[in-house]
N, CA, C and O of each residue as an XYZ file, in Angstrom:
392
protein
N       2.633     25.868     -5.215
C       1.649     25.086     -5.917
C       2.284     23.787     -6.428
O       3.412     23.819     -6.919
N       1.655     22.750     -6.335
C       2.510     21.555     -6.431
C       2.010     21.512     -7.479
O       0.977     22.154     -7.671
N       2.729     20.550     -8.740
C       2.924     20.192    -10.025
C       2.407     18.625    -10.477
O       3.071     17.657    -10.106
N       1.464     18.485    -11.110
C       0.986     17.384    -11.196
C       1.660     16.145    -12.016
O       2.141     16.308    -13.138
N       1.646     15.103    -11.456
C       2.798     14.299    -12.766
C       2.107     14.033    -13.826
O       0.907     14.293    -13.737
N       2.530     13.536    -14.940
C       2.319     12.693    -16.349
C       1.008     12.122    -15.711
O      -0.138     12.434    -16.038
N       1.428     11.117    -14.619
C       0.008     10.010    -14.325
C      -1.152     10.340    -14.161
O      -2.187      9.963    -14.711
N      -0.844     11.489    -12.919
C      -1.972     12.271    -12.020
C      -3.040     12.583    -13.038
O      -4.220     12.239    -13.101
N      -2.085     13.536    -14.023
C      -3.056     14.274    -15.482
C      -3.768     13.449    -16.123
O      -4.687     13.934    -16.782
N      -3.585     11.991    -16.138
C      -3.773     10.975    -16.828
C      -5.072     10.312    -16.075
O      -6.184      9.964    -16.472
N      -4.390     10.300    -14.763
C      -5.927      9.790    -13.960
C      -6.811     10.428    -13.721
O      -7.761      9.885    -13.158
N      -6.873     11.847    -14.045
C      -8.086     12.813    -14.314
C      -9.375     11.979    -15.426
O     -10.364     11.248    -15.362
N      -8.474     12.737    -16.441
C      -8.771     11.521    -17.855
C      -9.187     10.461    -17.920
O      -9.758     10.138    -18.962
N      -9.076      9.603    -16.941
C      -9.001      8.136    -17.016
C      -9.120      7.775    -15.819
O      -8.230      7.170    -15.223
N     -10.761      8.250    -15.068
C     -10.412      7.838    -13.682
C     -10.485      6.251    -13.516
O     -11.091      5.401    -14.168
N      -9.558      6.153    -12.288
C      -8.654      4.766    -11.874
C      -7.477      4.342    -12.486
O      -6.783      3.432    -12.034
N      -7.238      4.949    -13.464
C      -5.801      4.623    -14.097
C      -5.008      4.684    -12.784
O      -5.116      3.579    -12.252
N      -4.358      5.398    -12.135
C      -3.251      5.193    -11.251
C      -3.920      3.952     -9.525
O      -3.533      3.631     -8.401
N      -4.883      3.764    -10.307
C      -5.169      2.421     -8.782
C      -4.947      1.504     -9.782
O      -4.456      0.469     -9.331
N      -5.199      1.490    -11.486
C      -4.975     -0.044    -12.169
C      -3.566      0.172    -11.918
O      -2.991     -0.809    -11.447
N      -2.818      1.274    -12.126
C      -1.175      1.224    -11.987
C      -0.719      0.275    -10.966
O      -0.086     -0.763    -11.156
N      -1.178      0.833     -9.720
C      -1.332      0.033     -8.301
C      -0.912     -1.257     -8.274
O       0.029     -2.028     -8.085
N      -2.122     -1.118     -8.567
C      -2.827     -3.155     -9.362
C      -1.373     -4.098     -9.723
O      -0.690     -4.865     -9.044
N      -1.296     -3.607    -11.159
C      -0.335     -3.766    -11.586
C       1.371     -3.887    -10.914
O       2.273     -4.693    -11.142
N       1.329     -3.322    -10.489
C       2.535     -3.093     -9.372
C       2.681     -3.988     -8.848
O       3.652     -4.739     -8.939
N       1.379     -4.152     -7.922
C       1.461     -5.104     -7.306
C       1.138     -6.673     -7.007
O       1.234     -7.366     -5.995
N       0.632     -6.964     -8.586
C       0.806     -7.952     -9.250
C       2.540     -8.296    -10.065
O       2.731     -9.201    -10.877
N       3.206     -7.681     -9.757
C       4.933     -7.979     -9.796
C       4.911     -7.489    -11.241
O       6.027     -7.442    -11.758
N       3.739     -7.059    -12.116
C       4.069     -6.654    -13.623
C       4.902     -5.063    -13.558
O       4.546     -4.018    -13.013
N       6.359     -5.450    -14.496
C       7.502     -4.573    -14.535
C       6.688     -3.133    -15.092
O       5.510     -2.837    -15.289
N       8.125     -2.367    -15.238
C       7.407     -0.954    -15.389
C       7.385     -1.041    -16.988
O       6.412     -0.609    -17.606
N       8.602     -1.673    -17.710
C       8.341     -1.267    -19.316
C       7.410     -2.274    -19.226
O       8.502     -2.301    -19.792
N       6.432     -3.276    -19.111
C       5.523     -3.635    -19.941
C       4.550     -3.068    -19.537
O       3.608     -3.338    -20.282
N       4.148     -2.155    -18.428
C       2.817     -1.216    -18.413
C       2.540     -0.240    -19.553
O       1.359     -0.080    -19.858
N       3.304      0.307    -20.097
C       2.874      1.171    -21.331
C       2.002      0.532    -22.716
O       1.222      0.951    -23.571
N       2.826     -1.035    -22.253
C       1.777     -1.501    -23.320
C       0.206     -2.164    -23.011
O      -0.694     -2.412    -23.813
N       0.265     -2.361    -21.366
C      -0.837     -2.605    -20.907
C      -1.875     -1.264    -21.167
O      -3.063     -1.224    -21.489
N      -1.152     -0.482    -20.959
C      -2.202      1.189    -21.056
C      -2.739      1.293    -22.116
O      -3.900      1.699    -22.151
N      -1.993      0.928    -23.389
C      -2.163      1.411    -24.333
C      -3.837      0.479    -25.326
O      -4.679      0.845    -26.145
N      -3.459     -1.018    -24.450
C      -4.658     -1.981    -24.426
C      -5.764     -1.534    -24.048
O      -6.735     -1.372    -24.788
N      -5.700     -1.197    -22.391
C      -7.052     -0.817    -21.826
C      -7.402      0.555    -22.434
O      -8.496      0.722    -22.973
N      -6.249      1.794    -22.334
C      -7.010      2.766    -21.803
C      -6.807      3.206    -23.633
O      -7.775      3.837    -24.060
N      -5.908      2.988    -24.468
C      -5.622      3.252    -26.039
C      -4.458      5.087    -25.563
O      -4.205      6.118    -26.186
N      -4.176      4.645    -24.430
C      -2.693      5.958    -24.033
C      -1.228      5.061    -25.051
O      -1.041      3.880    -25.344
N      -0.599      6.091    -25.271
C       0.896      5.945    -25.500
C       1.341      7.240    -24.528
O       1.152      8.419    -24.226
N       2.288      5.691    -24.242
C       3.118      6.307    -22.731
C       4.492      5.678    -22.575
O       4.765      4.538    -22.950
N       5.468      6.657    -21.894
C       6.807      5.814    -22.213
C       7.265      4.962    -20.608
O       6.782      5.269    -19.519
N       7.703      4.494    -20.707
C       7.839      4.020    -19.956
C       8.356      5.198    -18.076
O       7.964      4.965    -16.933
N       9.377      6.433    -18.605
C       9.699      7.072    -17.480
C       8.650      7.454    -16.360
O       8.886      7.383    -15.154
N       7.281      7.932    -17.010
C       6.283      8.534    -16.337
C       5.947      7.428    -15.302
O       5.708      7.655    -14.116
N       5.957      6.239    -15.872
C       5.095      5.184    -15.091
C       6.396      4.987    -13.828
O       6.351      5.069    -12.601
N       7.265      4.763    -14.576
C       8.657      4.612    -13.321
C       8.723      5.737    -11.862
O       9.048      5.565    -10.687
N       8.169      7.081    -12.768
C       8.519      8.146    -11.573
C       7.404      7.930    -10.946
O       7.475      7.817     -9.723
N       6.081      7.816    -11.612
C       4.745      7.322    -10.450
C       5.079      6.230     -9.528
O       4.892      6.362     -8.318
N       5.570      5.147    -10.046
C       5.805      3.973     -9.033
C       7.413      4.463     -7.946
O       7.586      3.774     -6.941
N       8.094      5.214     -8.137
C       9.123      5.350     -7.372
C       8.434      6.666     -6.110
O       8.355      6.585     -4.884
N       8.007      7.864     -7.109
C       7.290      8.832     -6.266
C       5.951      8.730     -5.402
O       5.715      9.669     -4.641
N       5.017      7.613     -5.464
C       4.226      7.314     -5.414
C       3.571      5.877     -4.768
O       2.776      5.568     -3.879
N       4.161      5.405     -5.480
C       3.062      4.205     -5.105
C       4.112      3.252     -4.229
O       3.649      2.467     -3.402
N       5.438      3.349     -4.433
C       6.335      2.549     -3.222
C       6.114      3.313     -1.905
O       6.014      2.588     -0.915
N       6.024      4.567     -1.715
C       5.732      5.034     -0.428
C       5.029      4.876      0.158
O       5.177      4.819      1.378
N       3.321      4.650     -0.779
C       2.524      4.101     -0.121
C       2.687      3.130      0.429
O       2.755      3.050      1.655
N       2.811      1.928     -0.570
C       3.018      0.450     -0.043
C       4.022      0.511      1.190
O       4.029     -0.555      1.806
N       5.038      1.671      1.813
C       5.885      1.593      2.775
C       4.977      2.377      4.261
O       5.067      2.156      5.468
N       4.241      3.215      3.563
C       3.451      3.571      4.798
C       2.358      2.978      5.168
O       1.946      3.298      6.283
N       1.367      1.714      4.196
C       0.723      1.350      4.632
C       1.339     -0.514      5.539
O       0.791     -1.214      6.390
N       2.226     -0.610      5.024
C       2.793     -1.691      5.441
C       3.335     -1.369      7.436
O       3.167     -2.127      8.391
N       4.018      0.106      7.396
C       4.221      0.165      8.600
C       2.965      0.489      9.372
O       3.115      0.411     10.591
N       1.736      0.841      8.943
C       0.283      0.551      9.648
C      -0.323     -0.577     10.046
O      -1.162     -0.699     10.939
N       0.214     -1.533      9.229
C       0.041     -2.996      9.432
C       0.724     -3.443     10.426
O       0.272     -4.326     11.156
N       2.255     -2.746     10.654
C       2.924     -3.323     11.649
C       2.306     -3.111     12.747
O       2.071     -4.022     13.540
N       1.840     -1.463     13.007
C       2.028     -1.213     14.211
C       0.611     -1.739     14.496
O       0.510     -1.980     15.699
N      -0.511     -2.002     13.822
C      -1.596     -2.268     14.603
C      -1.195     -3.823     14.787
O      -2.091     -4.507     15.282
N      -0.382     -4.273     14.573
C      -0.092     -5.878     14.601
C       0.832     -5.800     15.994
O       0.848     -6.551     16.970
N       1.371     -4.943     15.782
C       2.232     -4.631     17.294
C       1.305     -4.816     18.869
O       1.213     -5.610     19.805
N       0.504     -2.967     18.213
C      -0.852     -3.220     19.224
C      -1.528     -4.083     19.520
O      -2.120     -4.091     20.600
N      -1.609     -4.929     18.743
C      -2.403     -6.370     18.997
C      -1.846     -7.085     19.706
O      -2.575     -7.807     20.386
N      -0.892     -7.176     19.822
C      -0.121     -8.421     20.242
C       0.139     -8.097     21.716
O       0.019     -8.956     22.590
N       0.559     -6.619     22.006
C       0.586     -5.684     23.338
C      -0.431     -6.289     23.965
O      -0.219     -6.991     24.954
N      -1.836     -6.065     23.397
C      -3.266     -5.969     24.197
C      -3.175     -7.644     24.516
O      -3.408     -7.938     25.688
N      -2.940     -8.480     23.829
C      -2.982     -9.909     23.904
C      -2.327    -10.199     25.002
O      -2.857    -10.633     26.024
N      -0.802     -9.910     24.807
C      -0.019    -10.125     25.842
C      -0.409     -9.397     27.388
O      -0.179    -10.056     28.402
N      -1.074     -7.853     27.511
C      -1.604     -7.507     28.815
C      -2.776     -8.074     28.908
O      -2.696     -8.026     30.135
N      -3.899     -8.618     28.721
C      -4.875     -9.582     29.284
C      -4.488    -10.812     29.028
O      -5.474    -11.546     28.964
N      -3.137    -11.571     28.790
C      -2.815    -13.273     29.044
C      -2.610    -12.720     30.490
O      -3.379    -13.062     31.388
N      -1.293    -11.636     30.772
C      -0.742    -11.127     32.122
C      -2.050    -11.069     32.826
O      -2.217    -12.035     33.571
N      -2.852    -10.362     32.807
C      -4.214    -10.375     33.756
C      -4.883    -11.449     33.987
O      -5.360    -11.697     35.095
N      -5.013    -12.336     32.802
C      -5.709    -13.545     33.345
C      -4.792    -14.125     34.480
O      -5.226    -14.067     35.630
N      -3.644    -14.640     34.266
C      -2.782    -15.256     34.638
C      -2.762    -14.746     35.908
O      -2.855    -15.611     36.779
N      -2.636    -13.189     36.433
C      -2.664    -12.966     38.053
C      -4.276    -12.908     38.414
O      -4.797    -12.692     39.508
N      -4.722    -13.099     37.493
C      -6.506    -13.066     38.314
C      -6.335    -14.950     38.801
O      -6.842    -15.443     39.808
N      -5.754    -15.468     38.084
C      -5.897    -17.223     38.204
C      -5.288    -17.448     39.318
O      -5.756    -18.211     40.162
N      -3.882    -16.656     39.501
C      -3.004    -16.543     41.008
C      -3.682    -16.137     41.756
O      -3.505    -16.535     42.907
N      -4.316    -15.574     41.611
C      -4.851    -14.387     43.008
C      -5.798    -15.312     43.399
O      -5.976    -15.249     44.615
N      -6.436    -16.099     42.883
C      -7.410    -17.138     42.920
C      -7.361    -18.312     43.612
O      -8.197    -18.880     44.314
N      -5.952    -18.649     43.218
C      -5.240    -19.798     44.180
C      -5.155    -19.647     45.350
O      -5.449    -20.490     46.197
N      -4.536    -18.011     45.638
C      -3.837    -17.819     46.623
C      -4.680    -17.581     48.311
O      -4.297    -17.617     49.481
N      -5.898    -17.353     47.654
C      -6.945    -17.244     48.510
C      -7.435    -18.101     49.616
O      -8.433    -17.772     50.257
């Protein structure tokens, strides 16, 4: 049975708290000044570790697995681009050659 973190419990409570975390993240705002952002919006006291282990356990992996989704459909793209330039290009030969 997996064990829920500090945050998780928190975003029960407070649904979207861990997508404003997100947010936050990824607006470059550090980990000690989120506790005091929380404590603004949501009126939580929170120390700073919880938010650290969410963003280390959590939300960097995402950002690493959705980033390599980006690659690869950017990959694929570029594949498909590059095999129909190749097709045009021998349909244009084949055209000449006639």
């Amino acid at each position: 049975m997996k064990r829920l973190t500090k945050i998780e419990k928190l975003d029960f409570q407070f649904p979207g708290l861990a997508d404003q975390l997100g947010e936050w993240f990824a607006q470059g705002i550090g980990v000690r000044e989120i506790p005091r952002l929380l404590l603004e919006k949501y009126n939580i006291s929170i120390s700073a570790t919880p938010v650290a282990k969410f963003r280390c356990h959590f939300w960097v992996p995402e950002q690493e697995m959705l980033r390599e989704k980006r690659l690869n459909a950017l990959a694929e793209l570029q594949a498909a681009h590059e095999q129909a330039l190749r097709a045009s290009l021998a349909a244009e030969v084949a055209g000449q050659v006639k």
